[in-house]
FIKOLVEX-747924 format. One record per residue (C-alpha): x, z, y. Coordinates in nm, 2 decimals. Each point is the difference from the previous one (the first is absolute). Example, Ala and Ser with C-alpha at 12.3 -4.5 7.8 and 13.67 -1.06 7.14 Angstrom:
<drenlums>
(drenlum (1.23,0.78,-0.45));
(drenlum (0.14,-0.07,0.34));
</drenlums>
This chain:
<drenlums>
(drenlum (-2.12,19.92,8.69));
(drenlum (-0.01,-0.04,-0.41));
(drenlum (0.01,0.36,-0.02));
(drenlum (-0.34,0.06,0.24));
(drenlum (-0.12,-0.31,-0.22));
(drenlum (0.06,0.19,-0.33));
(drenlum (-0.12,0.33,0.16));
(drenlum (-0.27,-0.08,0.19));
(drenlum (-0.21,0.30,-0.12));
(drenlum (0.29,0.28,0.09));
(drenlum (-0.02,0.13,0.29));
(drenlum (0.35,0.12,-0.04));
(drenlum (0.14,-0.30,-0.02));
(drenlum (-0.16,-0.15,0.23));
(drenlum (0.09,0.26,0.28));
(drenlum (0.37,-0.04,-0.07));
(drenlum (-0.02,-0.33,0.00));
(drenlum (-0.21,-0.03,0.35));
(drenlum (0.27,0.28,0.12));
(drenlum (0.34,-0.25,-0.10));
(drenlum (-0.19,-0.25,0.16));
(drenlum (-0.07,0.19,0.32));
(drenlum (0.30,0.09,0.02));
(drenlum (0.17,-0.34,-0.04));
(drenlum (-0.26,-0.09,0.27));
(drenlum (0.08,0.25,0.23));
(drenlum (0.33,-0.16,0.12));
(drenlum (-0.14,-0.32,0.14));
(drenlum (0.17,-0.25,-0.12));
(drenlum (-0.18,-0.32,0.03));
(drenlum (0.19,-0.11,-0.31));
(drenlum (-0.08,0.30,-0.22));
(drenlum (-0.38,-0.06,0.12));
(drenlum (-0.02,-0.32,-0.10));
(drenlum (0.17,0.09,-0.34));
(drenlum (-0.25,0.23,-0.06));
(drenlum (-0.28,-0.25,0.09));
(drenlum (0.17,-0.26,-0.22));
(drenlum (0.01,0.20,-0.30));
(drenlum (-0.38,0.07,0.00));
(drenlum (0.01,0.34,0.05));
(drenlum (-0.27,0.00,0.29));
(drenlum (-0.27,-0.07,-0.25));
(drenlum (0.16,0.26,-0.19));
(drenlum (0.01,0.27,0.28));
(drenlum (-0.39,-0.10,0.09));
(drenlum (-0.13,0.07,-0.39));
(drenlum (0.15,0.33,-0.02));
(drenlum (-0.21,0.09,0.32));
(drenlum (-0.27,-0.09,-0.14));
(drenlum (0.07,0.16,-0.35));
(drenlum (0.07,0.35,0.14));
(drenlum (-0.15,0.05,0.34));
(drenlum (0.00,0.36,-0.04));
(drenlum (0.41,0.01,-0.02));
(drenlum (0.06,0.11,0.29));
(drenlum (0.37,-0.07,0.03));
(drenlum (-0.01,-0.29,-0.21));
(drenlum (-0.25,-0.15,0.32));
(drenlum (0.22,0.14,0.18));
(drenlum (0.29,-0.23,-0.13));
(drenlum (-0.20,-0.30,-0.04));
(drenlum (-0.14,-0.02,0.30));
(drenlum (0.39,0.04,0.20));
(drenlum (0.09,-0.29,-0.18));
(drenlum (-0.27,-0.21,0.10));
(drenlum (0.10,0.13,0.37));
(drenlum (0.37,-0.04,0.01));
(drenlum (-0.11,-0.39,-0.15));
(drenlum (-0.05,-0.10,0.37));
(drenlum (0.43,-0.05,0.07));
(drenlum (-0.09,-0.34,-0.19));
(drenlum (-0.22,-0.13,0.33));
(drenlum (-0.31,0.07,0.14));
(drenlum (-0.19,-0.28,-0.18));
(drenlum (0.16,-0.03,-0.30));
(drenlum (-0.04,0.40,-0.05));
(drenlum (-0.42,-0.09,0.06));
(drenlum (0.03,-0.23,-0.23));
(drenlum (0.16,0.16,-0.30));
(drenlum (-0.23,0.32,0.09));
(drenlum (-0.33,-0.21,-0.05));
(drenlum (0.12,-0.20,-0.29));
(drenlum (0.06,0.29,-0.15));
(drenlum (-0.32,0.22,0.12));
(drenlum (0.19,0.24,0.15));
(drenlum (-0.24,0.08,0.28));
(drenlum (-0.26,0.07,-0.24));
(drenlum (0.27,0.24,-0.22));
(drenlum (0.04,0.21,0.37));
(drenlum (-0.37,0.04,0.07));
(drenlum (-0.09,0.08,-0.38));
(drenlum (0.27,0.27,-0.02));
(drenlum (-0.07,0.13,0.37));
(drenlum (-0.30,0.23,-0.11));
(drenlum (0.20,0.17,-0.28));
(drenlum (0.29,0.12,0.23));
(drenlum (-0.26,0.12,0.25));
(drenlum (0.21,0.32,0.08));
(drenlum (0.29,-0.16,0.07));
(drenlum (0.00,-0.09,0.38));
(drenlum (0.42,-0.12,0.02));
(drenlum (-0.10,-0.28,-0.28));
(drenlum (-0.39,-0.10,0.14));
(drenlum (0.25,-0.01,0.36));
(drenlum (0.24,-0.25,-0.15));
(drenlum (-0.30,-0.17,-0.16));
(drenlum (-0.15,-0.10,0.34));
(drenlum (0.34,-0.11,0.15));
(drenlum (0.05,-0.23,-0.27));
(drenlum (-0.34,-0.12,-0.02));
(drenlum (0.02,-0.02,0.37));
(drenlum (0.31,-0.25,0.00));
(drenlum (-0.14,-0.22,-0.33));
(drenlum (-0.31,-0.04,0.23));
(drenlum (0.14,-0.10,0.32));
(drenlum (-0.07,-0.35,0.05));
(drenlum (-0.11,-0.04,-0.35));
(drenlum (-0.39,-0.15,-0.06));
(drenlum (0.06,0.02,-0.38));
(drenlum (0.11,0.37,0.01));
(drenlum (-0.25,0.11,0.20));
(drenlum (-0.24,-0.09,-0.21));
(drenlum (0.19,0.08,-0.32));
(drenlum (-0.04,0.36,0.16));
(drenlum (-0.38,0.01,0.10));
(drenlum (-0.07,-0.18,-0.37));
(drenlum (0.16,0.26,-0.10));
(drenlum (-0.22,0.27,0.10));
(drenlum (0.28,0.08,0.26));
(drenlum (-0.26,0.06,0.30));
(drenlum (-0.18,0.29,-0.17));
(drenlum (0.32,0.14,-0.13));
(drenlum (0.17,-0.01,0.34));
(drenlum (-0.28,0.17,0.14));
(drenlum (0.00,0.25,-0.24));
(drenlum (0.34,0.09,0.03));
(drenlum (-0.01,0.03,0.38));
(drenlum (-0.25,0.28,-0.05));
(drenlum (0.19,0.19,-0.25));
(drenlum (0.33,-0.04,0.20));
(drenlum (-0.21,0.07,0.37));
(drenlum (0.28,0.24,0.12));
(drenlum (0.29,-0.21,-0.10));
(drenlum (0.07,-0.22,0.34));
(drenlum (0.26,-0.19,-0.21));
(drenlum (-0.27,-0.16,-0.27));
(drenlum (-0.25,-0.02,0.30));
(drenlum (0.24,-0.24,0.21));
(drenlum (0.07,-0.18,-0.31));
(drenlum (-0.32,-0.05,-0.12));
(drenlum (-0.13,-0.13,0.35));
(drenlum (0.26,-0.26,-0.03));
(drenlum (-0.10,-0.13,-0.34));
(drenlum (-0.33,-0.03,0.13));
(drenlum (0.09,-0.20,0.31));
(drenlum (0.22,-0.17,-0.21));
(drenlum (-0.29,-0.11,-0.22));
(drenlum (-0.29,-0.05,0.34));
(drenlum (0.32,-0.22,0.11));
(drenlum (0.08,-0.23,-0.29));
(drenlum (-0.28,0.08,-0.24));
(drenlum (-0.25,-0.24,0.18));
(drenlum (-0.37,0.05,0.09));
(drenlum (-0.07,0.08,-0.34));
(drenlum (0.26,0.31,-0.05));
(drenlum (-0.10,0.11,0.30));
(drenlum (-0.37,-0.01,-0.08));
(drenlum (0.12,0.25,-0.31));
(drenlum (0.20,0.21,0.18));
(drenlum (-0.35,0.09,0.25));
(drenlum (-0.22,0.02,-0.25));
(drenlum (0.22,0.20,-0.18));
(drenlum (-0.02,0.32,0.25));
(drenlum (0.33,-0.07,0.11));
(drenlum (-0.02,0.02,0.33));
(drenlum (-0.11,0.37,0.01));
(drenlum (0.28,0.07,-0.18));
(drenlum (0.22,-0.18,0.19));
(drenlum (-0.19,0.17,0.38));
(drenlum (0.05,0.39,-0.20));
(drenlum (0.36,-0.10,-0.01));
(drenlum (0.02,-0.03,0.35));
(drenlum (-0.17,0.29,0.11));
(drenlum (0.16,0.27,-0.21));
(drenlum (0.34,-0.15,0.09));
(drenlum (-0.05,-0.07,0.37));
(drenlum (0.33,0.07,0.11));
(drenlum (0.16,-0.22,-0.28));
(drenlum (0.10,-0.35,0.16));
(drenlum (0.02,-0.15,-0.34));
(drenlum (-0.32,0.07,-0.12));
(drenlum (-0.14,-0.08,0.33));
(drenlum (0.15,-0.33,0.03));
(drenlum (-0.05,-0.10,-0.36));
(drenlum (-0.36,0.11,-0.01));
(drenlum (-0.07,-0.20,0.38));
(drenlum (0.18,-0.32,-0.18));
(drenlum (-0.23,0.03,-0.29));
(drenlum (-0.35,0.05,0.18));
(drenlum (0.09,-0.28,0.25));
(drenlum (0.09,-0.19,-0.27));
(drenlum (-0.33,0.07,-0.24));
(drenlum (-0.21,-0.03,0.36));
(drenlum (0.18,-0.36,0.02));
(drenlum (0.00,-0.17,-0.31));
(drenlum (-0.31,0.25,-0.19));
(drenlum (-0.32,0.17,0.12));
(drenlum (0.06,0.08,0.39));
(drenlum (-0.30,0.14,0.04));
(drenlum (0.02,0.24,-0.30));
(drenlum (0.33,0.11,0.12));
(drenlum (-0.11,0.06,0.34));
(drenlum (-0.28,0.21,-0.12));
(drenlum (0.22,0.21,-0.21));
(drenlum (0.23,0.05,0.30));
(drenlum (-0.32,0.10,0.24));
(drenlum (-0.12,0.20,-0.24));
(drenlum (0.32,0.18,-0.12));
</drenlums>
């Protein structure tokens, strides 16, 4: 961690550094998690993000650290991630690794779990800029069933726990085209299916019902 401190402007560095931490990360230790958080180095990880967002592998890196975090416990993982403004290291990197579907795939999962039941993250993600972004990346990504299921799920995740307000965001934002394209060009997909139905029922629910009802009709 004094290392990424004294180097914060080498991207070298920091990429080895966000690698020996993913690494150390990778075996799930809730003990070696919490050392990690203990000795700062969250902060740490989240800067270099933001420093080189066009390092691929160092985002890479950083971001499986922030992921492998979650052995500590559901809610203590939240909270370290938005102390630390992880969520909004994720969506600012997301754009400059637009080519890479594995890591925008993991991205969702893992924003998908820090959102589950989780009003704070879910709107850490929409301040964030996360709606437009997600939407974005579903378009890119439209033959990839994988990202589709996936990114359903963070937005049900978000009509779910986000409140009125996220949910609001997430109509306006031309989501739920997005989320009615993924179902039809994977119709024989039961994951996108039933991750797209759980999100619409859940944006008819809690957001704009009649807005989602007229994108269904009209789809």
């Amino acid at each position: 961690v004094n290392t990424m401190e004294h180097h914060r402007l080498n991207g070298t560095v920091q990429a080895e550094a966000c690698r020996l931490l993913a690494k150390l990360a990778s075996r799930r230790s809730r003990g070696c998690c919490k050392a990690i958080v203990a000795a700062n180095a969250i902060p740490a990880v989240v800067l270099a993000m933001h420093f080189h967002l066009t390092h691929f592998g160092l985002q890479e890196n950083a971001f499986l650290v922030l992921a492998f975090l979650e052995c500590i416990g559901k809610e203590e993982w939240q909270k370290v991630i938005l102390a630390a403004n992880g969520i909004q290291a994720v969506w600012g990197a997301l754009p400059h690794v637009s080519s890479h579907a594995a890591l925008h795939n993991l991205m969702f999962i893992c924003l998908a779990n820090l959102s589950f039941s989780s009003e704070a993250c879910c709107k850490a993600i929409e301040a964030a800029n996360g709606i437009p972004t997600l939407v974005a990346s579903m378009e890119q990504h439209a033959s990839d069933a994988e990202i589709q299921e996936n990114a359903c799920w963070l937005f049900a995740n978000l009509a779910s726990y986000g409140q009125q307000d996220v949910c609001k965001s997430i109509v306006s934002g031309k989501a739920v085209p997005s989320l009615l394209s993924a179902m039809q060009k994977h119709p024989h997909d039961s994951g996108v299916q039933g991750m797209g139905c759980w999100a619409l029922s859940k944006l008819a629910e809690y957001g704009d019902a009649y807005s989602v009802s007229t994108n269904i009709a009209t789809s």
